[in-house]
C-alpha positions in Angstrom: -19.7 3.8 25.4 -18.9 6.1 22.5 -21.6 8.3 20.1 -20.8 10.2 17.2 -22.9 13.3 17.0 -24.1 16.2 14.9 -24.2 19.2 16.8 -27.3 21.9 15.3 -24.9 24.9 14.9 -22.3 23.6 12.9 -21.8 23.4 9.5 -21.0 20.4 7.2 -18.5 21.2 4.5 -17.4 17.8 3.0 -17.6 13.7 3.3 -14.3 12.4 2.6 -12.7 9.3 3.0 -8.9 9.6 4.4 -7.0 6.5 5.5 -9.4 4.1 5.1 -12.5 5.8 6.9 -15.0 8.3 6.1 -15.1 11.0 8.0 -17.2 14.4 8.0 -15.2 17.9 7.8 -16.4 21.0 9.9 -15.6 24.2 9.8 -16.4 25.4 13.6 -16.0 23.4 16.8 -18.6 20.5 17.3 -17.4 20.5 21.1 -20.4 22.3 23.5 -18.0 24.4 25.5 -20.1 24.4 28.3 -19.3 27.0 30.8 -17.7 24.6 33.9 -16.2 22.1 31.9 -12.7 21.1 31.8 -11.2 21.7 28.1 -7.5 20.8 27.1 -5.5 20.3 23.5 -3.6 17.1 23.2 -0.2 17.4 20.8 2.6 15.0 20.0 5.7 14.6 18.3 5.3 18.2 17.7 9.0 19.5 18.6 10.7 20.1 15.1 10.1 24.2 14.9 9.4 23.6 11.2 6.4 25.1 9.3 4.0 22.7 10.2 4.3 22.5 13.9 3.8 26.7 13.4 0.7 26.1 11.6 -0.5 23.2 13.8 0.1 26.0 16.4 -1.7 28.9 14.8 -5.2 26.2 14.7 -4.7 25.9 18.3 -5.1 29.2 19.2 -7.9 30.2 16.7 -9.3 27.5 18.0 -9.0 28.7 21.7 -11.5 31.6 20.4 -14.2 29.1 20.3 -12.8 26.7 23.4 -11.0 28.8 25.7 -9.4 25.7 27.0 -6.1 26.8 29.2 -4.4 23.3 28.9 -2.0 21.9 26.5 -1.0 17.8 26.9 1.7 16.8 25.3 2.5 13.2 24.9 6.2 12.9 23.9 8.5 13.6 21.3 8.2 17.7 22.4 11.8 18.2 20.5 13.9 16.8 17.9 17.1 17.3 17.0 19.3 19.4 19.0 18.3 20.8 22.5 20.2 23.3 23.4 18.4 26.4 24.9 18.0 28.4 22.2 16.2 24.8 20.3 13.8 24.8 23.0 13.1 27.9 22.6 12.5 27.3 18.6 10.9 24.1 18.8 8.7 25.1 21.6 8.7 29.0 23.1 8.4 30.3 19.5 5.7 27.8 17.8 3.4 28.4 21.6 3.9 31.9 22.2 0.8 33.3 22.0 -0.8 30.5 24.0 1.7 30.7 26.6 1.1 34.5 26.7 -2.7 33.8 27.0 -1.8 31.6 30.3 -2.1 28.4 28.7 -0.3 25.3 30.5 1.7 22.4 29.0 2.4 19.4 30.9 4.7 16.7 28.9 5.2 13.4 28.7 8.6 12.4 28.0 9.0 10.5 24.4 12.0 8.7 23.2 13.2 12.1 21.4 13.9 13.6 24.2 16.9 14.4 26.0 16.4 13.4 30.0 17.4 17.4 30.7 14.2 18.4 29.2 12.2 17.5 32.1 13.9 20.6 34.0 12.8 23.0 31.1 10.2 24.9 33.2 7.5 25.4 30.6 6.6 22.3 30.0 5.8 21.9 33.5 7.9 18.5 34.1 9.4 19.8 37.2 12.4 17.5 36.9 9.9 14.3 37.3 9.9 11.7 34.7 6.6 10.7 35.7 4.3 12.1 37.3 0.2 13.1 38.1 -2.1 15.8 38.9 -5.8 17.0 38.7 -7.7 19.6 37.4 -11.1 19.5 37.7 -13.2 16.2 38.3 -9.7 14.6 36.0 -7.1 12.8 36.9 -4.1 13.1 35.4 -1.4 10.0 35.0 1.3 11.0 33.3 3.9 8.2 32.5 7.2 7.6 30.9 7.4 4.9 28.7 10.9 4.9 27.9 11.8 3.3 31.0 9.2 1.1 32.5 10.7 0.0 36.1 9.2 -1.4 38.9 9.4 1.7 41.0 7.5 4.2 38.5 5.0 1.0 38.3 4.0 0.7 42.5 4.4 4.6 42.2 1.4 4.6 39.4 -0.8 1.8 41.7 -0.5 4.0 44.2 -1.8 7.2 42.3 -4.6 5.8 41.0 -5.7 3.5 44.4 -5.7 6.6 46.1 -7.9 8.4 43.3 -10.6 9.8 44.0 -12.0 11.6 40.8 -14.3 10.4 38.5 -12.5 10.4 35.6 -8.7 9.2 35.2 -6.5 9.5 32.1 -3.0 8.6 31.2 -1.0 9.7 28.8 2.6 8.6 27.9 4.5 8.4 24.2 4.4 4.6 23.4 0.6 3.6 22.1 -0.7 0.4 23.9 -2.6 -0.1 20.4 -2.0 1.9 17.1 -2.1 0.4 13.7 0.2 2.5 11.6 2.8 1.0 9.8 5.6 2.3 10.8 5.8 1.4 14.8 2.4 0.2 15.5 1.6 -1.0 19.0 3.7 -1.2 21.6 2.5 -4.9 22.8 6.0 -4.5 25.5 4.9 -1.5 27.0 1.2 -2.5 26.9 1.8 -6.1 29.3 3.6 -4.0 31.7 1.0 -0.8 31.9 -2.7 -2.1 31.0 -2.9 -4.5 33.6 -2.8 -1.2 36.4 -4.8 1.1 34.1 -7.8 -1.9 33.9 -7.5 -2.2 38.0 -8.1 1.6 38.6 -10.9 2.1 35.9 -9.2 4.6 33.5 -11.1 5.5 30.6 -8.9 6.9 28.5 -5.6 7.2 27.0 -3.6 9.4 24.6 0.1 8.2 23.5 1.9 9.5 19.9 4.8 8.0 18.6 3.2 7.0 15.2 3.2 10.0 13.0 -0.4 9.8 12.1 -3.8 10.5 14.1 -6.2 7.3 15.1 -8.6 6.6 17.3 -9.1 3.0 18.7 -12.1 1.3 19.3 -12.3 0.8 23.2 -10.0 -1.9 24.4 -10.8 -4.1 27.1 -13.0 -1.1 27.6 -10.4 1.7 27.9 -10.5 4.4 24.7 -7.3 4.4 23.1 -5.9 8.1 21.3 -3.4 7.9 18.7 -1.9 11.9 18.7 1.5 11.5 16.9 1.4 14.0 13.9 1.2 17.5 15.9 4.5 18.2 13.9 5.8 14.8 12.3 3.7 13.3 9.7 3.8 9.9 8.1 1.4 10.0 5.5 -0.3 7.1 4.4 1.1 5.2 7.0 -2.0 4.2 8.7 -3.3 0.5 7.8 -6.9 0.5 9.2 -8.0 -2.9 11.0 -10.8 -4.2 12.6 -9.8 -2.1 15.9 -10.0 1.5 14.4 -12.4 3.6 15.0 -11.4 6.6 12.4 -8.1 7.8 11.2 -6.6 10.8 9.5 -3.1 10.4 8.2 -2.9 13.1 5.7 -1.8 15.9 7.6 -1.0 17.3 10.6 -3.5 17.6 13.5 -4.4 17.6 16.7 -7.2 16.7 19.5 -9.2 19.2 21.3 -11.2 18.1 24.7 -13.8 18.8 26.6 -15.3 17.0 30.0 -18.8 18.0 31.2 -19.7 15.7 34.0 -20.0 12.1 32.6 -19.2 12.9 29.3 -16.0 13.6 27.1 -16.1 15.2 23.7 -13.6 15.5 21.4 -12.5 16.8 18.1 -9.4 15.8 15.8 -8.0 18.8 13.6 -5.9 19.2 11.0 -3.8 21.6 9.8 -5.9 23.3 8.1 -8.4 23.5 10.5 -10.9 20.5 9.3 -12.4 19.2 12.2 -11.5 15.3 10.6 -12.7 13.1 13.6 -15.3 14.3 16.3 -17.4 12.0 19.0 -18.4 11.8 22.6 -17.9 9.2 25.5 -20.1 8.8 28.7 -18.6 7.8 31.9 -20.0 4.4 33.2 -21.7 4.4 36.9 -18.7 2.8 38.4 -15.5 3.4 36.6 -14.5 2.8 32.7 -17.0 4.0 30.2 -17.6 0.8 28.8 
């Protein structure tokens, strides 16, 4: 299930309506940054070094004052352009300095921007793996890559997730299973070949980019769906709203902040200018999916 909330100590600034959906601004966190839960950012098609993704950048660590969350997700499209060292090192090293100096993490997904050498660029913590999964906390971590979909990265997922024990499981990967923006909208060849494995482990949750806009699905087939493709690139006003969204923001850039607490999962969408433009909580069902 998902709730929308109010939380006592924060304060409401504005009721706008952006893409289609109304949604409430804030000016501090509505998260509940509870002391032993696990807190991450979610970015994507961030890497172009330009103004915005500095900016997007600067939110995320003021933010990190309220959350001290110590892990970054990135969901593809991490650089653009040319990627040579010294453009990784503009597009990525310079925009995330201070949060990599503050011992924040970033694990990527690779999108269809990115050259297949960037998995060996160490801080992005790829390890030379185009796919591949971890845990931290009571989370597990699927991380896929959607450019190439072949049968061997598919048993190598069943077998992640059969042998998954946590109680919560998330994917991420670059190519959205559902998205309604205009410009790509949803990847229905990617989503045959994927959804079918994430339904038969119970994951709750995924995050993907690749449309330059932020949206948030209503479940589907009880799994909530995260569009996070405009921590750099924006497509404004490329968001047509359908029966299936939940709320959207495609007016500037932003990003998602996360925190899990037991059976729950809160999150917050950002912009640019730090307006808290999407916020909400999910609750873990007794036996898998929060459905």
């Amino acid at each position: 299930m998902i709730k929308r909330h109010t939380w006592g100590h924060v304060l409401k600034l504005a009721t706008c309506c952006l893409a289609g959906a109304s949604l409430v601004a804030f000016s501090a966190t509505t998260l509940p940054n509870r002391a032993d839960s696990v807190k991450f950012a979610v970015i994507g098609d961030a890497g172009t070094g330009e103004k915005p993704q500095l900016e997007i950048a600067a939110q995320m660590l003021e933010r990190r004052a309220e959350v001290a969350y110590d892990l970054v997700l990135m969901v593809g499209d991490n650089f653009y352009g040319a990627q040579r060292p010294a453009d990784l090192e503009k597009k990525f090293g310079l925009p995330y300095a201070a949060l990599l100096k503050a011992g924040v993490s970033f694990r990527a997904a690779l999108g269809n921007h990115d050259q297949a050498a960037t998995v060996n660029y160490d801080p992005i913590a790829m390890e030379g793996r185009r796919y591949y999964t971890y845990v931290k906390g009571n989370v597990r971590f699927l991380v896929l890559d959607t450019n190439v979909i072949d049968a061997s990265q598919l048993a190598w997922a069943d077998g992640v997730l059969r042998a998954a024990r946590e109680p919560w499981k998330i994917a991420y990967f670059h190519h959205p299973l559902y998205s309604n923006a205009g410009r790509h909208g949803s990847a229905v060849d990617v989503r045959v070949l994927i959804e079918p494995l994430l339904l038969a482990h119970g994951v709750q949750v995924v995050f993907a980019g690749h449309d330059h806009i932020y949206e948030r699905l209503k479940p589907q087939k009880g799994i909530h769906h995260f569009v996070v493709g405009s921590s750099g690139q924006l497509r404004r006003g490329d968001l047509r709203t359908s029966a299936t969204t939940a709320a959207g923001f495609d007016q500037d850039q932003a990003f998602l902040l996360v925190e899990i607490s037991g059976d729950e999962l809160f999150f917050e969408a950002i912009s640019r200018k730090g307006v808290v433009v999407d916020s909400g909580q999910i609750r873990r069902g007794p036996t898998g999916p929060g459905r």
